[in-house]
C-alpha positions in Angstrom: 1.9 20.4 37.6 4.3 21.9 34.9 3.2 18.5 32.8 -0.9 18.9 33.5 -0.5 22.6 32.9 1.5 21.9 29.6 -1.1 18.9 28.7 -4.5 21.4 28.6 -3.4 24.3 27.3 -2.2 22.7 24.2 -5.1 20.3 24.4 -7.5 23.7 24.1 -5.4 24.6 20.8 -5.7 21.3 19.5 -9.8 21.1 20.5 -9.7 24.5 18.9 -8.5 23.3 15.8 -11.0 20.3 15.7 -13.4 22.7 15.9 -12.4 24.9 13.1 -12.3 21.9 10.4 -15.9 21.6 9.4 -15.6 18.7 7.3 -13.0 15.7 6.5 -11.2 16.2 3.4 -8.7 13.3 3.1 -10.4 10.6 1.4 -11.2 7.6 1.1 -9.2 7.5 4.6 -11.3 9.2 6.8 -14.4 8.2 4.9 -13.2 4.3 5.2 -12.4 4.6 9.1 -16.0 5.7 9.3 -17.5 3.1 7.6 -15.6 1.1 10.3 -16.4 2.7 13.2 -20.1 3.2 12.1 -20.4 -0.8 11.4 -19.0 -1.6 14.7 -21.1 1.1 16.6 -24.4 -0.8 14.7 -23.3 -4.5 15.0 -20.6 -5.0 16.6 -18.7 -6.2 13.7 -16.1 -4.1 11.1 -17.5 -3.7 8.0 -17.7 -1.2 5.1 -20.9 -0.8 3.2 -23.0 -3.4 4.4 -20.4 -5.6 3.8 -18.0 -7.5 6.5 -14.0 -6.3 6.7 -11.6 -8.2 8.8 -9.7 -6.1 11.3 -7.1 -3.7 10.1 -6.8 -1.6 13.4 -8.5 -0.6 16.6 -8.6 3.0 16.0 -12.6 2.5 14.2 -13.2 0.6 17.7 -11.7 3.1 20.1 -14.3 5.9 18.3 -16.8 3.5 17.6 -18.7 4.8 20.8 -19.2 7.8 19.5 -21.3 7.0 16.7 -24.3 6.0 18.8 -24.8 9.6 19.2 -28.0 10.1 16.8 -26.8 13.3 15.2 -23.8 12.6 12.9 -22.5 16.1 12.8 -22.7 16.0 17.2 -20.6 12.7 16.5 -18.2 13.8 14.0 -17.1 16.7 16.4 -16.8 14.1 19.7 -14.5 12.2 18.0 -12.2 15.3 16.6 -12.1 16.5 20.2 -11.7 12.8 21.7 -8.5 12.6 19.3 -7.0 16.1 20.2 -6.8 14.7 23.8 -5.3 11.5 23.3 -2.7 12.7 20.7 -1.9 15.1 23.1 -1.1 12.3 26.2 2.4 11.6 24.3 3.5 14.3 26.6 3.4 11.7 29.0 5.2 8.9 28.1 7.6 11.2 26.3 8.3 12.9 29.9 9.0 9.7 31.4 11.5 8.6 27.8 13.2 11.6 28.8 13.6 10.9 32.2 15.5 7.7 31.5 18.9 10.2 30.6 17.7 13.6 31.2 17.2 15.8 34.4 13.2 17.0 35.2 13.5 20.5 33.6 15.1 18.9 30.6 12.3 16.2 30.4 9.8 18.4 30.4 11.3 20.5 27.5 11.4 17.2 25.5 8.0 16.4 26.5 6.7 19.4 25.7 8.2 19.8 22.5 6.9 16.2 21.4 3.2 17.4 21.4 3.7 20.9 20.0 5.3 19.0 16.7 3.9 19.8 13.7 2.5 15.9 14.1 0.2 17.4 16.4 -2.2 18.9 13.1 -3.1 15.5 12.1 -5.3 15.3 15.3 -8.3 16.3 13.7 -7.9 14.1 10.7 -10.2 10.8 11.0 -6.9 8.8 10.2 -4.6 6.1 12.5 -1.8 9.2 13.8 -4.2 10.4 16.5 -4.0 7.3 18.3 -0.7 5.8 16.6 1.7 8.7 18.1 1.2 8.1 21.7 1.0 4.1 21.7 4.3 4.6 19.6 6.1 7.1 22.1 4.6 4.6 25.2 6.3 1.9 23.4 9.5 3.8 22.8 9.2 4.4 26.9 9.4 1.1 27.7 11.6 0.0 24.6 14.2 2.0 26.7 13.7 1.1 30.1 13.9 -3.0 28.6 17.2 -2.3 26.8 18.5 -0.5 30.4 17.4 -3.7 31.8 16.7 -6.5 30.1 14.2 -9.0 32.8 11.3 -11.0 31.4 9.0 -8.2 32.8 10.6 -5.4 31.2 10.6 -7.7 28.0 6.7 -8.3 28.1 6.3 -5.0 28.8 8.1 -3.6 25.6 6.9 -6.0 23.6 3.1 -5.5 24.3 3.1 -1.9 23.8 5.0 -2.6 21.1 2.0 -5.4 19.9 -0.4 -2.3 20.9 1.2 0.4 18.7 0.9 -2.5 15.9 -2.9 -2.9 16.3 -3.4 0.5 15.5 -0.8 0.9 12.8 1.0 -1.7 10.6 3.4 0.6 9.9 4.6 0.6 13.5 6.4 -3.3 12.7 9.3 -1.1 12.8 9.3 -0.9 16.7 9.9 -4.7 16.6 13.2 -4.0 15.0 13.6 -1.8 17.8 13.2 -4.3 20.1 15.6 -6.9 18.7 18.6 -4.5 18.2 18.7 -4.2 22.5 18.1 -7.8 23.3 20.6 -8.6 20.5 23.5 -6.2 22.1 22.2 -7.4 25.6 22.5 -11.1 24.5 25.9 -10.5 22.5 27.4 -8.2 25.7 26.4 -10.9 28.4 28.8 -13.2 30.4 27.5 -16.6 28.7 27.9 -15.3 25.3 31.6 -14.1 26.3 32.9 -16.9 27.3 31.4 -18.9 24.4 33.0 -16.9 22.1 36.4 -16.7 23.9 36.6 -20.4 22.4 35.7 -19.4 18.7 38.3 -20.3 16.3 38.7 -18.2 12.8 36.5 -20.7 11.3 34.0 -20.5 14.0 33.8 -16.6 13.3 33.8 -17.1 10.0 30.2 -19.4 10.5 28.5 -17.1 12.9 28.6 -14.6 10.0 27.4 -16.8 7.6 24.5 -17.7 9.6 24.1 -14.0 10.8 24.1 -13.4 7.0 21.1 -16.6 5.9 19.3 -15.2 9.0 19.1 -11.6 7.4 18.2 -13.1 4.2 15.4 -15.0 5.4 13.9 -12.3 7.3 13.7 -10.4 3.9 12.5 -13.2 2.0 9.6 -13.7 4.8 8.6 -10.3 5.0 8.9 -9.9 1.2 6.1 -13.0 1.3 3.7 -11.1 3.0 4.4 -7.3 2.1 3.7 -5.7 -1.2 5.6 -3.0 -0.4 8.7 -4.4 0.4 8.7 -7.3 -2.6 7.8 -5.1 -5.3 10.3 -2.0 -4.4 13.3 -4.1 -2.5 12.7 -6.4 -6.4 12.4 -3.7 -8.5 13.4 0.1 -7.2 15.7 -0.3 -4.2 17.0 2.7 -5.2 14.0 4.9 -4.7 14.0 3.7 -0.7 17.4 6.2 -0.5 15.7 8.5 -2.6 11.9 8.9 -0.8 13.7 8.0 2.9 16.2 11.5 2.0 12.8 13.2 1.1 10.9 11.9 4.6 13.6 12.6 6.4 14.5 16.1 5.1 10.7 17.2 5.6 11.0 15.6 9.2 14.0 17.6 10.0 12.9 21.2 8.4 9.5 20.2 10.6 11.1 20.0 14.1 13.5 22.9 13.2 16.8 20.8 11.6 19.0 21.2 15.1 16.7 18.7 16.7 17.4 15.9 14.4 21.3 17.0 13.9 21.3 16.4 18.2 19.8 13.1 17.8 22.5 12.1 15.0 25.5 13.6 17.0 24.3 12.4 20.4 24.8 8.8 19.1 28.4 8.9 19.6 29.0 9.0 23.4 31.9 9.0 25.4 33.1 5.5 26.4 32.8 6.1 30.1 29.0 7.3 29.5 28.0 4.2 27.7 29.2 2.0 30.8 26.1 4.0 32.0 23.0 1.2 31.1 20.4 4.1 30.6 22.8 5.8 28.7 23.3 3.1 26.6 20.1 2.0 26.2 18.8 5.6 24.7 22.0 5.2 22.3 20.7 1.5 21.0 16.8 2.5 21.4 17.3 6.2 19.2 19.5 4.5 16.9 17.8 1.9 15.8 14.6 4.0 15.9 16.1 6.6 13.3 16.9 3.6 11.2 14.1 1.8 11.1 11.5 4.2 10.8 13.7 5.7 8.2 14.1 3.1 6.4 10.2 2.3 6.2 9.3 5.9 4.8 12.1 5.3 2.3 10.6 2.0 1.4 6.7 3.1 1.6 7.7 6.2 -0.4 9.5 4.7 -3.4 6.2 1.7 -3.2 3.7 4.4 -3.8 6.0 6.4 -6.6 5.3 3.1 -8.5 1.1 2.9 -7.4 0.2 6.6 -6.9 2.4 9.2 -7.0 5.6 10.7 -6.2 5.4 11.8 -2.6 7.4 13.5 0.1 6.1 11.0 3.0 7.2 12.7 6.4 3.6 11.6 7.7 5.7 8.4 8.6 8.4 9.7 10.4 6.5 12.0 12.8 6.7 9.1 15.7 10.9 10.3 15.4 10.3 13.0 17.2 10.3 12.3 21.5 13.5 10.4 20.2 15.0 13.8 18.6 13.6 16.0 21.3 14.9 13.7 24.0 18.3 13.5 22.3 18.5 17.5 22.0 18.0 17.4 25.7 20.6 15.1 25.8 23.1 17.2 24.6 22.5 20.5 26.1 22.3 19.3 29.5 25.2 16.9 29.2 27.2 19.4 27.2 29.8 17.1 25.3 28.9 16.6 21.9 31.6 15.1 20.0 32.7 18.0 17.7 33.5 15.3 14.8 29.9 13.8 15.4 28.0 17.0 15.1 30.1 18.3 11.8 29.3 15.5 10.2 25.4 15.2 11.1 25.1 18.7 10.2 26.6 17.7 6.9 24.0 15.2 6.5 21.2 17.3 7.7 22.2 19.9 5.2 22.3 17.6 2.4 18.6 15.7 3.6 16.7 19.6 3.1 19.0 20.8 0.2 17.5 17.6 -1.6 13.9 17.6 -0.2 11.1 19.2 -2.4 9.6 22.1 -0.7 6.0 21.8 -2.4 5.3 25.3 -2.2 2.8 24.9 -4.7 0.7 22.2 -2.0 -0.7 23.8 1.1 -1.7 21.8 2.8 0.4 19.2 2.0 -1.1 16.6 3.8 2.0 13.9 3.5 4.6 15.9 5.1 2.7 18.4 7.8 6.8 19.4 8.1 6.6 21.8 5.0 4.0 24.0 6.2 6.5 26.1 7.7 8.0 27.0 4.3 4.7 27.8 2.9 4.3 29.9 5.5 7.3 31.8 4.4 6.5 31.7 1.1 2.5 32.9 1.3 3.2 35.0 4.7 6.4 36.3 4.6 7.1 36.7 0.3 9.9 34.1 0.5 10.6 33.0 -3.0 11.9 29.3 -3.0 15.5 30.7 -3.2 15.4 32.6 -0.8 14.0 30.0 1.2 16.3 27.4 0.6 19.2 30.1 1.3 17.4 30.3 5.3 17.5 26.6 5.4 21.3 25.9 4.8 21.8 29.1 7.1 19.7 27.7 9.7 21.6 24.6 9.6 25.0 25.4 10.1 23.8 28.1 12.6 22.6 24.8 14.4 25.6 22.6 13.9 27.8 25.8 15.7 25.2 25.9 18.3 25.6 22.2 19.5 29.4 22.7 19.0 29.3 26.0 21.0 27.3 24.2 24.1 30.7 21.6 23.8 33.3 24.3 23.9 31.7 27.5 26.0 32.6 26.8 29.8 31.0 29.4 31.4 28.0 28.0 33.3 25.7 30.8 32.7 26.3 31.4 29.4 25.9 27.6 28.4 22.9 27.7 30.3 21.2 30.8 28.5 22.2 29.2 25.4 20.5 26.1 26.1 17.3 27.9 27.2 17.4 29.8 24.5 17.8 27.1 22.1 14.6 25.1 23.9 12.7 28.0 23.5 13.3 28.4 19.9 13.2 24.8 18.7 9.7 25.4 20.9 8.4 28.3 19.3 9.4 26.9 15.7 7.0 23.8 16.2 4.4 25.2 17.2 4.7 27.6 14.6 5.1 24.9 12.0 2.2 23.1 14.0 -0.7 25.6 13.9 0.1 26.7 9.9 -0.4 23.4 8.6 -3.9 23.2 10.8 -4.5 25.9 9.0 -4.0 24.5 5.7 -6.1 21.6 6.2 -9.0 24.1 8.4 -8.9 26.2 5.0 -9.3 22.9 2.5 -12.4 21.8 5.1 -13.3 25.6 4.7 -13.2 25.6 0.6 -14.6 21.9 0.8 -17.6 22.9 2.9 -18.6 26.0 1.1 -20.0 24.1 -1.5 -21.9 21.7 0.5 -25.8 21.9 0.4 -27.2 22.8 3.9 -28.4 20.5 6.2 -25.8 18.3 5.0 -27.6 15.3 6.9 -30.6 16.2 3.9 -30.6 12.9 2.9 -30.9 11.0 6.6 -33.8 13.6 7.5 -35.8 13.4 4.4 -35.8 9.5 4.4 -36.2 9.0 8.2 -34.5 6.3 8.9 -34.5 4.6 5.7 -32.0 3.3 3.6 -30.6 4.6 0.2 -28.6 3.5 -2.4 -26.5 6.6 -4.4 -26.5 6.0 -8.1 -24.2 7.7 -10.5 -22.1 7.9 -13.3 -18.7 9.8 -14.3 -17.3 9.4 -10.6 -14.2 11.3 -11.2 -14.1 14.2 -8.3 -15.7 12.5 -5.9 -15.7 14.6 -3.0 -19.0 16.0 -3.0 -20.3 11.9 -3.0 -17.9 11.3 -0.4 -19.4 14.1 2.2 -22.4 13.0 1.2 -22.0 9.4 2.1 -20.3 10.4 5.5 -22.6 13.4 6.5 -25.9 10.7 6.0 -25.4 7.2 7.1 -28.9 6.3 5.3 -26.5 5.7 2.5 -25.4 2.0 2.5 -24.5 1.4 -1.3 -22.8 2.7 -4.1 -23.7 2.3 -7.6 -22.6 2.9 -11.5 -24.2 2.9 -14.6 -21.2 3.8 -16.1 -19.1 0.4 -16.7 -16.1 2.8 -17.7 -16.5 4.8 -14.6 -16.9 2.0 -11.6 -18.5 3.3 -8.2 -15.5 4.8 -6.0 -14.2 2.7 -2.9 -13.5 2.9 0.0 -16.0 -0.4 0.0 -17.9 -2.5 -2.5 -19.3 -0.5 -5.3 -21.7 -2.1 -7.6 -22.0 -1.9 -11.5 -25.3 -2.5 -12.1 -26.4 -4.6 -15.1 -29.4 -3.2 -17.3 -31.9 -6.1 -17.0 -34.7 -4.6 -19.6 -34.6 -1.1 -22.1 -37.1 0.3 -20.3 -34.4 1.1 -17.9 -35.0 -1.6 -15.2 -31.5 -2.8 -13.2 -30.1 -5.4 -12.3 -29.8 -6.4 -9.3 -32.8 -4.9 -7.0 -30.8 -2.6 -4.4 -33.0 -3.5 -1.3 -33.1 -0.1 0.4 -35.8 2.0 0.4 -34.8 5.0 -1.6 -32.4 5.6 -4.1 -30.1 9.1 -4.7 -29.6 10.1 -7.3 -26.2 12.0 -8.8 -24.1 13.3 -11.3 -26.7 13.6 -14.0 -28.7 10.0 -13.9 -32.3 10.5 -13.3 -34.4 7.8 -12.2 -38.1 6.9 -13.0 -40.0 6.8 -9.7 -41.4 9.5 -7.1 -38.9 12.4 -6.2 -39.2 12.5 -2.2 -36.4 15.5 -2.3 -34.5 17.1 -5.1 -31.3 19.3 -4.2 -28.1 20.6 -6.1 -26.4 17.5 -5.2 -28.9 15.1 -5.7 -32.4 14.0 -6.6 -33.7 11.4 -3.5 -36.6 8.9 -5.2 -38.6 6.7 -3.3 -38.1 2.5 -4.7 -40.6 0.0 -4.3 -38.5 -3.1 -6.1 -35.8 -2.4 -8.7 -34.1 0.9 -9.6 -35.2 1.8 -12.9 -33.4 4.7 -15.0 -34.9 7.4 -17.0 -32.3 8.5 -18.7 -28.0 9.0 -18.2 -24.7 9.2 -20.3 -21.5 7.7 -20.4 -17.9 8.8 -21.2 -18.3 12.3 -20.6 -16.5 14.4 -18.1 -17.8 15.8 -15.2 -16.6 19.0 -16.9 -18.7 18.3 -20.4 -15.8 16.9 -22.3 -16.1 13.6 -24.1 -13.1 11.6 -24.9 -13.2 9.1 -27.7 -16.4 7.6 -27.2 -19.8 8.9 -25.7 -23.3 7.5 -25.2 -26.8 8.8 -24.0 -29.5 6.5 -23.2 -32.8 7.7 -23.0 -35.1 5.2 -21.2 -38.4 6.7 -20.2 -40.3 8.5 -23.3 -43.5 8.5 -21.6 -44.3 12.0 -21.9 -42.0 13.0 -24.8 -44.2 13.1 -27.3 -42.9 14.1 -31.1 -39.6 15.7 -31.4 -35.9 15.2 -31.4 -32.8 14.1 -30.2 -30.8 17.0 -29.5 -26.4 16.6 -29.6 -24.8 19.8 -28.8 -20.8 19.7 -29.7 -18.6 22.4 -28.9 -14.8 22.9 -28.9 -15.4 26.7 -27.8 -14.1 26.1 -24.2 -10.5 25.5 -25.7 -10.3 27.6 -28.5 -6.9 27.6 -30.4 -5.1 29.1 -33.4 -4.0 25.9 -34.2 -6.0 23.6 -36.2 -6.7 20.4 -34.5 -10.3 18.9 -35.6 -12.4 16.7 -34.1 -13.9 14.6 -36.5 -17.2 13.3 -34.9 -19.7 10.2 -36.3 -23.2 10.5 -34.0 -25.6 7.6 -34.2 -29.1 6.8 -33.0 -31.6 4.0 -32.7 -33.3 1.9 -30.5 -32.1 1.1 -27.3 -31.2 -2.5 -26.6 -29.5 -5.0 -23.7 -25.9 -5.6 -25.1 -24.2 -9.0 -24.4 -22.4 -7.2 -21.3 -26.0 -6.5 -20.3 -25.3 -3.1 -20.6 -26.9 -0.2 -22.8 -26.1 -0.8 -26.6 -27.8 -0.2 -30.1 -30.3 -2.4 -31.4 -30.0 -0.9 -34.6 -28.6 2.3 -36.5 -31.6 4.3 -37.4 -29.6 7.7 -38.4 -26.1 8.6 -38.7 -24.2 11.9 -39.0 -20.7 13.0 -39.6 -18.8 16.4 -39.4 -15.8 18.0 -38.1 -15.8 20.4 -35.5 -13.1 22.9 -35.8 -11.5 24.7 -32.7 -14.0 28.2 -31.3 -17.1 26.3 -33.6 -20.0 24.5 -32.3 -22.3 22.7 -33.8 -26.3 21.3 -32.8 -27.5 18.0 -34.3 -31.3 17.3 -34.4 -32.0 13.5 -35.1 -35.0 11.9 -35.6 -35.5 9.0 -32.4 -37.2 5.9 -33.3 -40.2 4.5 -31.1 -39.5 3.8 -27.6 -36.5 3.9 -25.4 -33.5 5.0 -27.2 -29.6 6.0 -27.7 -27.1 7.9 -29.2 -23.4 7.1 -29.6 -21.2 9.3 -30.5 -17.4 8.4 -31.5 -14.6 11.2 -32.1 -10.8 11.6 -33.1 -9.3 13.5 -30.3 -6.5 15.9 -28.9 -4.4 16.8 -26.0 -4.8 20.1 -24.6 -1.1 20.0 -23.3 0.3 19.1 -26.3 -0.8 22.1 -28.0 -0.3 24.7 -25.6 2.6 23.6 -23.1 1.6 26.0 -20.3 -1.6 23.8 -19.7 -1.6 21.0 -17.2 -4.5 18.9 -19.2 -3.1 15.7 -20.4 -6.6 14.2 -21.1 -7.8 12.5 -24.3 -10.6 15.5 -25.5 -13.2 15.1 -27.8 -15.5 17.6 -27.8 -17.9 19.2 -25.0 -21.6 17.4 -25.5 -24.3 18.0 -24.6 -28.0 16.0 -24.5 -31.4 16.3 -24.4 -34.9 16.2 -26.2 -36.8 18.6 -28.3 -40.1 18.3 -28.4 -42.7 19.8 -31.5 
């Protein structure tokens, strides 16, 4: 009853939580699991788009259901709620891990603890962790039990929840390392293998390690074969896996309050007539190999995206750690006999993991590493500065180390005992803490995110009734308006640009469309019934619905464009190069091109100009069958000083037409240090037509 009563109320926080975040905000993840989900809930197949995708996981089929619910907002909040429940049953196979070593009260502290981790704030998200954390803590379960007692059952067991926890996240191969380190002990340990190698000579020894050795090396070389992450850093930057796996595992630890994770490193050394124990020694082979393993991944996933993305702190993959550090600080405060050499010397480590850890104070929420959100906390709540901060953290930690070493020495009962509680209910209260402030963070993002959504954001799916539309844009740089778009209507089935420096953004196949004729006809025909319209392109064609975020047009055969631009910034900057293409002159009648150039918006003491050619004539099909100049008609040339602006008139020749505009450029960074700019800049632009 403890359990059940444990399981709900913190399954009402977590649906509380769902229920605060209006609207996803980590893309293209949640937007590409959608896609998924949506494709199976329609066909029965995965696919993204329109287009098929082989399977990656099963989490798009296990909320696939839910999409057959005709309102997509109604849908979108059954699956937030769904996941809130089952990443909240990991209190129940983290009850029964516990059990293995632990007495009931103590397994239910470690149980409970595992689902008020700050883990617990990704339920929400429309990512893998919701369903990834309890298959991984089932399989740790059973992963323990096997290595207590190694049988064929137990084996199968282990190894299909270990199958199960893969099928929802690659990332979880590490529990197969897991599984080999017990059978290999077992195997080593067992009466056979004794009295085989009672008969080893030097030389025999000497050949078991070599092939110990080759059979290391080929499991790197065959993983390395079919794992970008591991060939390109374990080729090129093995030492950022130290470096990002410190990071991980400093976040991690700072995340579940530091003295859990020091327990878990101390409680690996046991006394010798404990390990004769086989649960015993089974939780010291299952929680060691587990720290390792998963450690080692986030080391090597984080030093694979510092050369792809960014640099990141990547706790988010060492969150399935923590049933194996709650259990473990159960483990020691029930059993009360730390080694006092083991626990000085993990709360050395553990003091040098968040010394060296970034505490990204200036990224709330940091989505990567849920574990910070406690120091922004202190930060934005409590007017920590990061000193400060840090100061609490080495505090904290060797107040922790001479806690675990206090429960080894104090011998009164009840004092060991009120020390323990107390400890439980402050490594509790800390979690759940850290916990509901990073739901916060991500509740406020939705929050900031959904504010500047037009209302009803399903405009699209009830204005087109069923229909299908293709959005078509250009400059698809901060996407995130398209993306909520995309996911709010699911009348949207393509993507395209008509920007070839500016392709449509994944997740799924995005089209460049080709410009077939200059009257603005493209290339292919879309095959939906509408088209949207966004980020500036206008189309030719009947407007069914025109909002702030885009102008729906009904299609009857291709898509053809009125007019758009290329190489300019969502903001109005231009780099080195910019175009507008002016299709449909129908109803223009006599008048003029107008260019608009301005360097007010950065307007500096220092003289920097932008010198700036602007050419117009006819508009033609290049070789790339894209937009391009038939012919020069007009040129003009000037230099556009920093604070000035300028406005060009230019006569347009008959029919469709373009200007070009080329410029020198400047950094913004460069001249003024204190700005975080590093683009290219030309000039703002600005285009149109005047008419008599």
């Amino acid at each position: 009853m403890p359990l059940l009563a444990a399981y709900f109320a913190l399954a009402v926080l977590f649906a509380w939580q769902a229920w605060q975040r209006q609207v996803p905000t980590i893309f293209g993840d949640e937007l590409e699991m959608t896609q998924i989900s949506r494709s199976i809930a329609d066909t029965g197949h995965p696919g993204r788009r329109g287009e098929p995708y082989g399977f990656t996981t099963l989490v798009p089929w296990l909320t696939a259901p839910a999409w057959w619910i005709g309102d997509t907002e109604t849908a979108y909040a059954a699956i937030k709620y769904f996941q809130g429940l089952v990443m909240a049953t990991a209190i129940f196979p983290a009850f029964l891990l516990a059990r293995t070593v632990v007495s009931h009260p103590w397994a239910l502290f470690a149980a409970v603890a595992t689902i008020a981790a700050p883990a617990l704030s990704y339920a929400p998200i429309l990512v893998e962790e919701p369903f990834a954390y309890p298959a991984t803590t089932l399989a740790l379960w059973l992963l323990a039990c096997m290595a207590a007692h190694v049988t064929w059952r137990s084996f199968a067991l282990a190894a299909g929840a270990c199958v199960l926890a893969l099928s929802i996240r690659s990332q979880l191969l590490s529990l197969f390392g897991v599984l080999t380190v017990p059978l290999l002990v077992h195997g080593w340990r067992s009466e056979a293998m004794r009295r085989w190698r009672s008969t080893w000579s030097r030389l025999d020894w000497a050949g078991a390690a070599t092939l110990g050795l080759g059979a290391l090396l080929f499991v790197m070389a065959f993983i390395g074969h079919r794992s970008a992450d591991w060939s390109v850093t374990m080729t090129l930057w093995k030492e950022r896996i130290v470096e990002y796996g410190v990071w991980a595992s400093g976040a991690f630890a700072i995340g579940v309050g530091v003295l859990p994770v020091i327990a878990a490193l101390a409680a690996l050394v046991r006394p010798r007539q404990e390990l004769r124990d086989p649960a015993t020694l089974a939780w010291v082979l299952v929680s060691g190999s587990a720290l390792f393993f998963f450690g080692f991944y986030a080391g090597l996933k984080g030093g694979y995206i510092s050369t792809t993305f960014a640099s990141l702190v990547v706790e988010r993959n060492l969150i399935y750690l923590a049933p194996v550090v709650f259990v473990s600080t159960a483990l020691l405060l029930e059993r009360r006999n730390p080694r006092w050499w083991a626990v000085v010397a993990a709360t050395a480590f553990v003091l040098y993991l968040v010394i060296d850890t970034p505490m990204r104070l200036d990224q709330y929420p940091y989505y990567e590493a849920h574990g910070l959100a406690v120091l922004a906390f202190a930060n934005r709540v409590l007017a920590w500065p990061e000193a400060r901060i840090e100061s609490w953290l080495i505090g904290m930690t060797v107040v922790s180390g001479a806690i675990l070493l206090a429960v080894g020495i104090v011998r009164s009962r009840r004092t060991v005992v009120a020390l323990g509680a107390s400890v439980a209910m402050l490594v509790l209260g800390w979690n759940l803490l850290n916990e509901i402030y990073a739901a916060n963070g991500e509740r406020r993002l939705s929050d900031r995110v959904s504010a500047n959504l037009v209302e009803p954001r399903v405009w699209v799916d009830d204005a087109t009734d069923g229909g299908t539309v293709t959005m078509v844009g250009q400059q698809f740089r901060d996407n995130t308006g398209l993306y909520l778009t995309e996911f709010f209507n699911r009348a949207v089935t393509q993507v395209w640009s008509v920007d070839p420096r500016s392709p449509a953004p994944s997740p799924g196949h995005g089209v460049t469309a080709d410009l077939a004729l200059p009257d603005g006809t493209m290339f292919p025909e879309p095959g939906t019934g509408y088209a949207l319209a966004v980020n500036g392109v206008r189309l030719q064609g009947e407007v069914v619905e025109e909002r702030p975020d885009g102008t729906l047009y009904r299609l009857d055969g291709p898509i053809r464009l009125a007019e758009n631009q290329t190489g300019v910034y969502g903001d109005g900057w231009m780099g080195n190069r910019a175009a507008y293409n002016r299709f449909d002159v129908t109803n223009d009648g006599p008048g003029f091109a107008r260019v608009r150039l301005s360097r007010e918006a950065f307007c500096t003491d220092r003289k920097v100009p932008s010198r700036i050619t602007v050419r117009i004539g006819p508009l033609g099909v290049g070789a790339d069958r894209q937009p391009a100049l038939g012919r020069v008609t007009a040129t003009r040339r000037l230099t556009l000083l920093p604070c000035k602006a300028q406005t060009l008139l230019l006569r347009p020749p008959p029919g469709p037409w373009r200007v070009e505009i080329t410029s020198g450029t400047f950094v913004p960074a460069t001249i003024d240090p204190k700005l975080g700019d590093t683009r290219d800049l030309g000039a703002r632009v600005e285009f149109g037509f005047v008419g008599l």
